[in-house]
Structure formats: C-alpha cells, structure tokens
C-alpha positions as CSV (number, residue, x, y, z in Angstrom):
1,X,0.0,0.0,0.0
2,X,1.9,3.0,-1.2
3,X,-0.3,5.4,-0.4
4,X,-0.1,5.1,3.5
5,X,3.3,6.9,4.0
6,X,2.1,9.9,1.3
7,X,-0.9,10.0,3.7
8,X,0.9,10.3,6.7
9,X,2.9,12.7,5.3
10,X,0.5,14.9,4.3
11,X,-1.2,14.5,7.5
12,X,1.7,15.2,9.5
13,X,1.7,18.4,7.6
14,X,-1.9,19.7,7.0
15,X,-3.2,18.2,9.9
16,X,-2.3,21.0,12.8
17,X,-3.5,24.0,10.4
18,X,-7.0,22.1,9.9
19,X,-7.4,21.4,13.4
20,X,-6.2,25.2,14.5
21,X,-9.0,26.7,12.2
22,X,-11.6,24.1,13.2
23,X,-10.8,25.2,16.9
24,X,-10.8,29.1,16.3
25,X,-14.0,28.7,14.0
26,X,-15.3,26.8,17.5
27,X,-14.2,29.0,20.0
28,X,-15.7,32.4,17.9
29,X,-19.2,30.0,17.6
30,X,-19.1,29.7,21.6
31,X,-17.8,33.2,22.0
32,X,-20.9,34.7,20.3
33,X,-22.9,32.4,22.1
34,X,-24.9,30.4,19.3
C-alpha cells in the first residue's frame, strides 16, 4: 500500500493547520454564544 506513507505525510503536515482553524472557528461559535 503506497499510499499510507504519502498520507501520513500529508497529515503530519496539513493536519495541525486544519485542526487550528476548526478550533478558532469553535471558539468564535461559543464566544458569540450560538
């Protein structure tokens, strides 16, 4: 399965950005109080 280590890879690299905008787009939800 070659695409396992690309995946990673890309993970290891996209994944903190993604994470840090679904957290901010959280914390501004709660923060207007939806």
């Amino acid at each position: 399965d070659m695409l396992r280590p690309m995946l990673k890879e890309w993970l290891d690299e996209n994944l903190p950005s993604v994470v840090e905008r679904m957290v901010e787009k959280e914390i501004a939800r709660v923060a207007r109080g939806d």
